[in-house]
C-alpha positions in Angstrom: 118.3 101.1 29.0 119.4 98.3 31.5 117.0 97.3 34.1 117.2 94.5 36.8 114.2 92.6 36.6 112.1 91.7 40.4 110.5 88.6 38.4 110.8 85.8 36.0 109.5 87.2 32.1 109.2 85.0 29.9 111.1 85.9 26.7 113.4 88.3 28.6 115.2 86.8 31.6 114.8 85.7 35.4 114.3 87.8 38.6 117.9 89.1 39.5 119.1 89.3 36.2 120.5 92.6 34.6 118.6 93.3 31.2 119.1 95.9 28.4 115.6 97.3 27.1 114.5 99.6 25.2 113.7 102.5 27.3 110.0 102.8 26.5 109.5 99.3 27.4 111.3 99.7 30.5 109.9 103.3 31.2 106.4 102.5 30.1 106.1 99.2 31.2 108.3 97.3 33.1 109.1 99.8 35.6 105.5 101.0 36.3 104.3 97.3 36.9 107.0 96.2 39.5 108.4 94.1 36.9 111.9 95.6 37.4 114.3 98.8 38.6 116.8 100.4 36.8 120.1 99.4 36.8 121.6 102.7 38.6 125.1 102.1 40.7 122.9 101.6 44.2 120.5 99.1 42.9 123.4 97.0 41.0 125.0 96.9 45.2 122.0 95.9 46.6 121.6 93.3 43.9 125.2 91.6 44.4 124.2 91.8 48.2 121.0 90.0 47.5 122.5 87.1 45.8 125.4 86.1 47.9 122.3 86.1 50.6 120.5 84.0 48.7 122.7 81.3 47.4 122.3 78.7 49.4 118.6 79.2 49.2 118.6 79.5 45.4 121.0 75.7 45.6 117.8 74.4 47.7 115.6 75.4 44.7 117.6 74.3 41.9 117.9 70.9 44.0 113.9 70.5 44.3 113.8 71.6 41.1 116.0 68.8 39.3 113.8 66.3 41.6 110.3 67.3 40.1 112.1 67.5 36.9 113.0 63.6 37.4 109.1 63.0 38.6 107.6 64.4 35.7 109.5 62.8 33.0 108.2 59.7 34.1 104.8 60.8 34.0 102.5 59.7 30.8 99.4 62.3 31.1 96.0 61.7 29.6 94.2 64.6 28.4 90.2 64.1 27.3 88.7 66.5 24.8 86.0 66.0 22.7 86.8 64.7 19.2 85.0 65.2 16.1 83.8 62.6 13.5 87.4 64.0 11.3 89.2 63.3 14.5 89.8 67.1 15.4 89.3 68.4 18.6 87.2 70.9 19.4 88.4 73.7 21.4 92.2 73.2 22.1 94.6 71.7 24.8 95.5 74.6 27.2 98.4 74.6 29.8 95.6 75.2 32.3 94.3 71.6 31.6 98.3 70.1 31.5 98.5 71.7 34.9 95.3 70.4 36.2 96.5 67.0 34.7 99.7 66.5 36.9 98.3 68.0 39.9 95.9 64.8 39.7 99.1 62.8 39.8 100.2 64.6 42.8 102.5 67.1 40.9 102.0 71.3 41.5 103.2 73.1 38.7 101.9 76.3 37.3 100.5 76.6 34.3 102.1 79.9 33.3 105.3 77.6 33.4 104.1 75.4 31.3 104.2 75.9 27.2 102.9 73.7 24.4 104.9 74.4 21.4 103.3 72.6 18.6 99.3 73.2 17.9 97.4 70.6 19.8 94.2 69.7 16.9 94.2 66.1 17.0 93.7 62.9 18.8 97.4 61.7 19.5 100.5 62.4 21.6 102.1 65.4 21.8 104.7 66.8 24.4 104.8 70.6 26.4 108.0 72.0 27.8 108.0 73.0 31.3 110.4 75.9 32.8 110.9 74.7 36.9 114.1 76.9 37.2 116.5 79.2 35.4 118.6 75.7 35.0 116.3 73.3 34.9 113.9 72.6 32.2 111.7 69.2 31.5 109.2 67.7 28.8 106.0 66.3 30.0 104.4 64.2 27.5 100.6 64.3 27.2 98.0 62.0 25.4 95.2 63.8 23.9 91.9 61.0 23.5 88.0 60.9 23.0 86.0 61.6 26.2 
């Protein structure tokens, strides 16, 4: 089943992009939630319409994009957890805490952009992957010390 999706998924594609599903997921799920429309003739027109509209916008984001990109990989962020006599953390480093991090240095990203690929247990440093744009993708790296 081929569906163009209204939003960004993570795992399956960006708004604007055609997708091929399998039809309960797009039936049951995607379609039902706003998440996308199916790819009928009409809908694939109003799509191409939308884009050549928005291509000089969507430049203007990539551009913004590739300059927070080149802010945050300068940025060294401290994260404090509390620490254990073993040295293992209790609890665990979420995105919500990355994002909370760079918005202290004067950075807004959103957290659900934001993922941490390796398990944070430990004192140390460690790096997450941010997604700003279909294009455009950055490491932040993060300390993780004693409170």
């Amino acid at each position: 089943m081929n569906v163009i999706l209204k939003t960004d998924i993570k795992g399956l594609g960006y708004k604007n992009d055609l997708v091929d599903v399998k039809p309960g997921y797009g039936r049951n799920y995607l379609i039902p939630q706003g998440f996308a429309v199916l790819a009928t003739p009409s809908n694939k027109r109003i799509l191409e319409e939308n884009i050549k509209q928005a291509a000089h916008k969507a430049e203007k984001i990539k551009t913004e994009a590739i300059n927070l990109a080149a802010q945050i990989e300068n940025v060294v962020l401290e994260i404090k957890a509390k620490i254990g006599e073993s040295g293992k953390i209790f609890g665990k480093v979420t995105t919500l805490q990355i994002s909370d991090a760079l918005a202290e240095k004067g950075i807004d990203v959103d957290r659900k952009k934001i993922s941490i690929n390796q398990s944070v247990s430990t004192a140390g440093d460690f790096e997450a992957e941010i997604d700003l744009h279909r294009e455009v993708k950055t490491a932040v790296k993060f300390s993780v010390v004693a409170e």
